[in-house]
C-alpha positions in Angstrom: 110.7 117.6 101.0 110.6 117.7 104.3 107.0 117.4 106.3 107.0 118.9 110.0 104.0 118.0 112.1 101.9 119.6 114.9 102.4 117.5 118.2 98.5 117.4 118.3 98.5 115.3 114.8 99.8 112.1 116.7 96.8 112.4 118.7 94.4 112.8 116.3 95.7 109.7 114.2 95.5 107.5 117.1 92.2 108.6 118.3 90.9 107.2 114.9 92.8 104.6 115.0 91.2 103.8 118.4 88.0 104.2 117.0 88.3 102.1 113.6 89.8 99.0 115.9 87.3 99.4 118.0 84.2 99.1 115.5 86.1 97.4 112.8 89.1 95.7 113.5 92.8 95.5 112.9 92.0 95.4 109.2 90.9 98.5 108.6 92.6 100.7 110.9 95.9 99.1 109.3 94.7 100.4 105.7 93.8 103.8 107.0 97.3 104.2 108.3 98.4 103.1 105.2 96.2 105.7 103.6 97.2 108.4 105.7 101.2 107.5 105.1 100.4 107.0 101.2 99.2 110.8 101.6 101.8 112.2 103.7 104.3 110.6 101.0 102.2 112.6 98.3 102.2 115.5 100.4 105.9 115.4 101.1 106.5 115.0 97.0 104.0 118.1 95.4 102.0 120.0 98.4 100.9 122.0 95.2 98.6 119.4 93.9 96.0 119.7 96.8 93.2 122.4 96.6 93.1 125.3 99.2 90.8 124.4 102.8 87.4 126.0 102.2 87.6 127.5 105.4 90.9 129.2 105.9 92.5 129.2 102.2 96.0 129.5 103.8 96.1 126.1 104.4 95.3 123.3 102.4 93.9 119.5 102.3 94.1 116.0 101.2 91.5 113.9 101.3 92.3 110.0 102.5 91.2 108.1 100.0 88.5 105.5 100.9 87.9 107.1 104.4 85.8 110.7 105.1 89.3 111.9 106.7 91.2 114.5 105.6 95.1 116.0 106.2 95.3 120.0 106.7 98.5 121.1 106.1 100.2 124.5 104.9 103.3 125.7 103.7 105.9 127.4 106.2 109.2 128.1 105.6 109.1 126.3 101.7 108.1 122.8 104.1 104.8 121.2 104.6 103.4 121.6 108.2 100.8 119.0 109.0 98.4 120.8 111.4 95.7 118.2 111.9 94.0 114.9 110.6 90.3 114.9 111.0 87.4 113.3 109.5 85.4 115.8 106.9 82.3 116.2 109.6 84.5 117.7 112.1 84.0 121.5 112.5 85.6 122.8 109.9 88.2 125.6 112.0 89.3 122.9 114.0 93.3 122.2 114.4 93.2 125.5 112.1 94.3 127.0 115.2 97.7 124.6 115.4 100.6 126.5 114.9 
């Protein structure tokens, strides 16, 4: 299946990434981009296994594993639409208002 992404999502993967080289290193902004592709793949395969958003049950989330990050998506169109990646303490309507 095909995933379609907000323009906005690049952004928020590389302000994380900024931030994780910054007060980590290489290392471990390298596995959460791992993390987040391992999820997009999952995503991509069965968007039915992830649990409705608390917040706005039209979309729906995937946690990163080993990070407090998650990926909002929702189903347009039978596809996948990323709408943001954000970590779990973020407000919780934000990128809800992508797309």
């Amino acid at each position: 299946m095909n995933l379609e992404f907000h323009p906005a999502v690049q952004r928020d993967v590389n302000e994380i990434l900024a931030w994780y080289l910054r007060e980590s290193g290489e290392p471990l902004a390298d596995r959460f981009f791992a993390a987040v592709q391992e999820q997009l793949n999952k995503i991509a395969v069965h968007p039915e296994r992830f649990s409705p958003y608390p917040s706005n049950t039209r979309f729906q989330r995937a946690f990163i594993p080993k990070f407090p990050h998650i990926i909002l998506f929702r189903m347009k169109n039978g596809h996948p639409r990323i709408t943001a990646i954000k970590h779990q303490k973020r407000h919780p309507r934000r990128g809800l208002g992508r797309w």
